[in-house]
C-alpha positions as CSV (number, residue, x, y, z in Angstrom):
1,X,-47.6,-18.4,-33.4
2,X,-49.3,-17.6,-36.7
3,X,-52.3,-19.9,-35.1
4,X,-52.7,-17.1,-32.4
5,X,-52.2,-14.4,-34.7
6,X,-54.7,-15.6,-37.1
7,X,-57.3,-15.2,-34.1
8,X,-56.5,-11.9,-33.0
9,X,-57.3,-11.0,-36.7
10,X,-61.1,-12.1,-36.6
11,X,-63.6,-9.9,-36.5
12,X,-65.5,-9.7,-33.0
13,X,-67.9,-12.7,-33.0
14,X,-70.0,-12.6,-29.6
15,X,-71.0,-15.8,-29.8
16,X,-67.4,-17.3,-30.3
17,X,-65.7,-14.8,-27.8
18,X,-61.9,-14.5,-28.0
19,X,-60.5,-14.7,-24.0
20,X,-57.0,-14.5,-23.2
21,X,-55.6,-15.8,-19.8
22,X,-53.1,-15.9,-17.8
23,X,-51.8,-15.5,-13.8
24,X,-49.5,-13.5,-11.3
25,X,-48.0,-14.4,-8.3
26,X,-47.9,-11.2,-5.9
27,X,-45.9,-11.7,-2.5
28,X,-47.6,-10.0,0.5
29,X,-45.4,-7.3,1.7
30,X,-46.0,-5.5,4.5
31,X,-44.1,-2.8,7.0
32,X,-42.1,-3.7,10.4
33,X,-41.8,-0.1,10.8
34,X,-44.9,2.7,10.3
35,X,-44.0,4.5,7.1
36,X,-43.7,8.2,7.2
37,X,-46.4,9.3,5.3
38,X,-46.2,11.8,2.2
39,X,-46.6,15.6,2.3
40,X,-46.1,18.4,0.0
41,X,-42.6,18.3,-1.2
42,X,-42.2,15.3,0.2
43,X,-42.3,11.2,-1.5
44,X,-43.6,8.5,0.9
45,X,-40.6,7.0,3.2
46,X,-40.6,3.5,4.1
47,X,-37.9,1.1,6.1
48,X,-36.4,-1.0,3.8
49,X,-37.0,-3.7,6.0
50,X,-40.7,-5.7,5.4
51,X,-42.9,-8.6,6.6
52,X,-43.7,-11.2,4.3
53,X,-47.3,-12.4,4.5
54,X,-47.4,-15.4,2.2
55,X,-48.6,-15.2,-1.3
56,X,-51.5,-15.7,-3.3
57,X,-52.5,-15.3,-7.4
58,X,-54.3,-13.1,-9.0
59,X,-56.3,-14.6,-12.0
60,X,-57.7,-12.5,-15.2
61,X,-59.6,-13.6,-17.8
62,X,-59.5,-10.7,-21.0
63,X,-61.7,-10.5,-23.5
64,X,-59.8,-7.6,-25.5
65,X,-62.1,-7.0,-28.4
66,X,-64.8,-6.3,-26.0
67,X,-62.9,-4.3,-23.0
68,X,-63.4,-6.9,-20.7
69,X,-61.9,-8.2,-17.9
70,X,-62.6,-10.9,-15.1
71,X,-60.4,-10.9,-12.1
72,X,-60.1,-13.5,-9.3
73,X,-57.6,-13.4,-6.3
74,X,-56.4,-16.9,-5.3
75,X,-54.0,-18.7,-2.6
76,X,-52.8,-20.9,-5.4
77,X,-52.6,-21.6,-8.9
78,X,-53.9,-25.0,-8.8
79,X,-55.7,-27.7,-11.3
80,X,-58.5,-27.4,-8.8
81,X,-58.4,-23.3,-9.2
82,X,-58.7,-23.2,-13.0
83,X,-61.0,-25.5,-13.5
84,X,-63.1,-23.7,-11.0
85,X,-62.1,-20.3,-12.7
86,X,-62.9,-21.5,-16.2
87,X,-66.0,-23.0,-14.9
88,X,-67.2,-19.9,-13.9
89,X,-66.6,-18.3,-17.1
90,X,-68.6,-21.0,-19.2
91,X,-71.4,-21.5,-16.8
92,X,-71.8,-17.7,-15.5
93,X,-69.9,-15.0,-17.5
94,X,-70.5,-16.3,-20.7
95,X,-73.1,-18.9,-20.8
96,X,-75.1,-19.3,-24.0
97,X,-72.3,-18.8,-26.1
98,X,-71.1,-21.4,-28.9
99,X,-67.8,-21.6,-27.9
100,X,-65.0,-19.7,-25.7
101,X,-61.9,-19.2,-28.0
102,X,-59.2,-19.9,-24.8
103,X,-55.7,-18.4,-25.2
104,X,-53.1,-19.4,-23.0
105,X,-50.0,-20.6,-22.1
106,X,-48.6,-24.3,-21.7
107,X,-48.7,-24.4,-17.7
108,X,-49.7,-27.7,-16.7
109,X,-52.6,-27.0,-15.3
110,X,-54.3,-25.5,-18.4
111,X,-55.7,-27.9,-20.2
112,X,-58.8,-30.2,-19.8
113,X,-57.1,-32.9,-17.4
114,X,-57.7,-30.2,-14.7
115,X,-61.5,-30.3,-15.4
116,X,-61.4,-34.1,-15.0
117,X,-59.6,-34.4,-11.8
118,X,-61.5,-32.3,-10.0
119,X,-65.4,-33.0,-11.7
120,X,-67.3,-36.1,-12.7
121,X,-66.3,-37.8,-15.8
122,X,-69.4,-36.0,-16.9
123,X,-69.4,-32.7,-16.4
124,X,-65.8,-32.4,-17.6
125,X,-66.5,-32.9,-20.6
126,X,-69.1,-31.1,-20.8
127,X,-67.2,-27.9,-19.3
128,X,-64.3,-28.8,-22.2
129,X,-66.7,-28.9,-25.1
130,X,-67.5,-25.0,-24.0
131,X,-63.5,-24.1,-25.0
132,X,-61.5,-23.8,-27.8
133,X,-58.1,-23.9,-26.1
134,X,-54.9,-22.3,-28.1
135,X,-51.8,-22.3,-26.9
136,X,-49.0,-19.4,-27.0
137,X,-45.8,-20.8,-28.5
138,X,-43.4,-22.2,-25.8
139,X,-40.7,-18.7,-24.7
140,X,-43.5,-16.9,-26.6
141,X,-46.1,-15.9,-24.0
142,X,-45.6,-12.2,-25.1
143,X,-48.3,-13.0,-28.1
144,X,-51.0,-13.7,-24.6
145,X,-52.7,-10.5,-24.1
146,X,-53.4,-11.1,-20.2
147,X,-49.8,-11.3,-20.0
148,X,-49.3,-7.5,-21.0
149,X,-53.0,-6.7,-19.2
150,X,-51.4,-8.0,-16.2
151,X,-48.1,-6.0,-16.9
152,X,-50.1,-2.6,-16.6
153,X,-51.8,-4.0,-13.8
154,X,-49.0,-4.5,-11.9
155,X,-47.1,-0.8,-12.9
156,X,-50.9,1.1,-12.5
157,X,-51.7,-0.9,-9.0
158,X,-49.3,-3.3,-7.4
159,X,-46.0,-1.5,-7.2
160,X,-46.1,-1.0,-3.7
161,X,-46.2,-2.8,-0.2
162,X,-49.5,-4.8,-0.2
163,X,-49.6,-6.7,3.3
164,X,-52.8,-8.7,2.8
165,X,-55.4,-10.2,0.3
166,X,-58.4,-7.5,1.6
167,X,-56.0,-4.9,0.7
168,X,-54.9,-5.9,-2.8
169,X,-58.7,-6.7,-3.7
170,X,-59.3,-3.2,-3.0
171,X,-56.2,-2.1,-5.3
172,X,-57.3,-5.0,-8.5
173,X,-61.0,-5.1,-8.6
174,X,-61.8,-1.7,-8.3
175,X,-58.8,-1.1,-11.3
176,X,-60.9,-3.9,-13.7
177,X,-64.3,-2.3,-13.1
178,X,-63.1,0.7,-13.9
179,X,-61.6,-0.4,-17.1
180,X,-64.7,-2.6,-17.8
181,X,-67.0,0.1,-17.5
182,X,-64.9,2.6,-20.2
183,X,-64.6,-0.4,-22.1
184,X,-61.5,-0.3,-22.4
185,X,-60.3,-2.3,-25.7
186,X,-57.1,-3.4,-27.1
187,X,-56.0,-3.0,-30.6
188,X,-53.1,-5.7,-31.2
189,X,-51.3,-5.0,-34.2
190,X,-48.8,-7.6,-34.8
191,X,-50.8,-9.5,-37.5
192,X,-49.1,-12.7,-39.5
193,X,-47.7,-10.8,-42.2
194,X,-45.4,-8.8,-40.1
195,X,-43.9,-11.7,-38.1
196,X,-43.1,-13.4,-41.5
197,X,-41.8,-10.1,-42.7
198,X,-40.3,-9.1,-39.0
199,X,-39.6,-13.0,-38.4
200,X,-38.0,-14.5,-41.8
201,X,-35.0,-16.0,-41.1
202,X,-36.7,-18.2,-38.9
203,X,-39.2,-19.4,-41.2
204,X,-36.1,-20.1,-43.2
205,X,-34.8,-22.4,-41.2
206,X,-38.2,-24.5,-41.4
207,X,-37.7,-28.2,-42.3
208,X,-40.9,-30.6,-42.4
């Protein structure tokens, strides 16, 4: 915990940008019945009953002291998807930097082993030698930025019916670029000196 903390404490480096990553699954709803539309005085009405179109993932990469974001829709959260997602950040969104500063949580597919199955022996390397990868503690993913990005993403654009991918791509990307162009930063105030203050009696219980 205090490892991630300690991060989000550093002043903005460009050259050593702090990204924080995560996904969501988001089911494919759509409407057996037409919906009666709104009016004046008058919410949307919809059948309760739906059509479920599959699912798919949405990606975001956040870099928050810059008030950026990078947003991908996906049919899976695979090894084969991140390491195609994070190779697009090091060779295209942030190429010429000295190193990404990754945060992120302890799925199995987020670490280095998913470069390696799905590139040369190579290149996989390479493309790990362009992160530093930090991990969120384990039941700790609240301290993962994207995770509460992806939160406000869901309340601002998602809490509806969406019946296909074309449809939530106009609902997400349009939301980042928005965001992107404001710049929209975040200011995260949990430092390490109020989770050992807020926190103590588990650092109490700390045996080496």
């Amino acid at each position: 915990m205090e490892q991630v903390l300690d991060i989000y404490e550093k002043p903005y480096d460009p050259l050593r940008p702090v990204i924080c990553f995560d996904e969501r699954p988001c089911q494919l709803l759509g409407d057996i019945l037409v919906p009666i539309p709104m009016k004046p005085g008058s919410p949307k009405r919809e059948d309760y009953h739906y059509q479920r179109n599959g699912t798919c993932v949405v990606f975001i990469a956040l870099e928050p002291l810059a008030g950026r974001r990078i947003v991908e829709i996906r049919e899976q959260k695979t090894k084969r998807d991140y390491g195609e997602f994070m190779k697009k950040l090091a060779h295209e969104v942030y190429r010429g930097v000295d190193k990404i500063v990754l945060v992120q949580d302890n799925l199995n597919t987020h670490n280095p082993s998913s470069f390696y199955e799905n590139y040369s022996a190579q290149e996989a390397f390479e493309l790990s030698q362009c992160f530093e990868m930090v991990y969120t503690p384990k039941k700790a993913s609240w301290l993962n930025m994207a995770e509460i990005e992806l939160s406000a993403l869901s309340k601002q654009c998602l809490d509806r019916r969406i019946a296909d991918q074309p449809t939530l791509a106009k609902e997400i990307y349009p939301w980042a670029e928005s965001l992107n162009k404001n710049k929209i930063t975040i200011t995260w105030q949990f430092t390490k000196n109020k989770a050992r203050d807020k926190l103590c009696r588990f650092y109490n219980t700390i045996r080496i």
